[in-house]
C-alpha positions in Angstrom: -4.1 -4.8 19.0 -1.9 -3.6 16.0 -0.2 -0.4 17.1 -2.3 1.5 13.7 -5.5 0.5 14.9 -8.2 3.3 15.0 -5.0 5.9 14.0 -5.3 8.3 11.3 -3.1 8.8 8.6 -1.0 12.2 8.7 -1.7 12.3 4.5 -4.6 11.5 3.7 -6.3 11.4 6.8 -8.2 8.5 6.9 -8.4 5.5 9.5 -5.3 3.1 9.1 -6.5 -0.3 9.2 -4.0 -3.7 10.5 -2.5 -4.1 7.3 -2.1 -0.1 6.7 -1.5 1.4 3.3 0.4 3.1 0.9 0.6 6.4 3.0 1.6 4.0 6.2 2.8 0.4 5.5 2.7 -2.0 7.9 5.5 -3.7 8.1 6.1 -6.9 8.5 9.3 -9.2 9.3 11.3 -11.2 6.2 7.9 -10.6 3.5 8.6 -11.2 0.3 7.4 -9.7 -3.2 5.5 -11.9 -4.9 6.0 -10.8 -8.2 10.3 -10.5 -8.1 10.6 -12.7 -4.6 12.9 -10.0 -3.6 12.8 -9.3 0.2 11.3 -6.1 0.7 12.7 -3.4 2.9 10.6 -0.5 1.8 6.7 -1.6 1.5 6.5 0.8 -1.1 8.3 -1.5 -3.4 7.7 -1.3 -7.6 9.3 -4.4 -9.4 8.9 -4.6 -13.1 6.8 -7.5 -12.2 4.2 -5.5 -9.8 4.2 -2.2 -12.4 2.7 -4.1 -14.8 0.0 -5.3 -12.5 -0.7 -1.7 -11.3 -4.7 -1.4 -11.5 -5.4 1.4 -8.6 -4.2 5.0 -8.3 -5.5 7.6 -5.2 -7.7 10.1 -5.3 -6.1 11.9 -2.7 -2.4 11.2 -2.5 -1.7 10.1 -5.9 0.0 6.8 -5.1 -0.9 3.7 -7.4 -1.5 0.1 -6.1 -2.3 -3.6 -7.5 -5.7 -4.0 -4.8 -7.5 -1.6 -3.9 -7.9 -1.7 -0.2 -4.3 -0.6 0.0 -5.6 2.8 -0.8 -7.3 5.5 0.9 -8.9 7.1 -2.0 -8.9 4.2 -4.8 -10.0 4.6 -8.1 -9.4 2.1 -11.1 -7.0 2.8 -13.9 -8.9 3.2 -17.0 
């Protein structure tokens, strides 16, 4: 069982799923961006590449994402 499993978030409060979120990345070993390729060490990485794919922003934290299920709160960008 993934150590986030049925854990709450300490921002926005909600469950944190396997793959986690923007408040609480999962990480996981050697992944690579798949818009820049660049290895990525903080899972809260914005290439030019991924910023232009941005489609998602939070209701509650503010944070913007490319799929919505990385969100707590999603909303789409208008």
């Amino acid at each position: 069982m993934p150590e986030t499993q049925g854990k709450k978030c300490p921002t926005c409060h909600e469950d944190i799923g396997e793959v986690g979120h923007l408040c609480v990345p999962v990480n996981k070993k050697d992944e690579k961006c798949d818009w820049c390729g660049a290895l990525i060490t903080n899972h809260r990485h914005l290439c030019c590449g991924k910023v232009k794919e941005l489609a998602y922003i939070c209701n509650s934290c503010g944070r913007t994402a490319v799929s919505a299920e990385h969100l707590c709160k999603p909303e789409k960008i208008k």
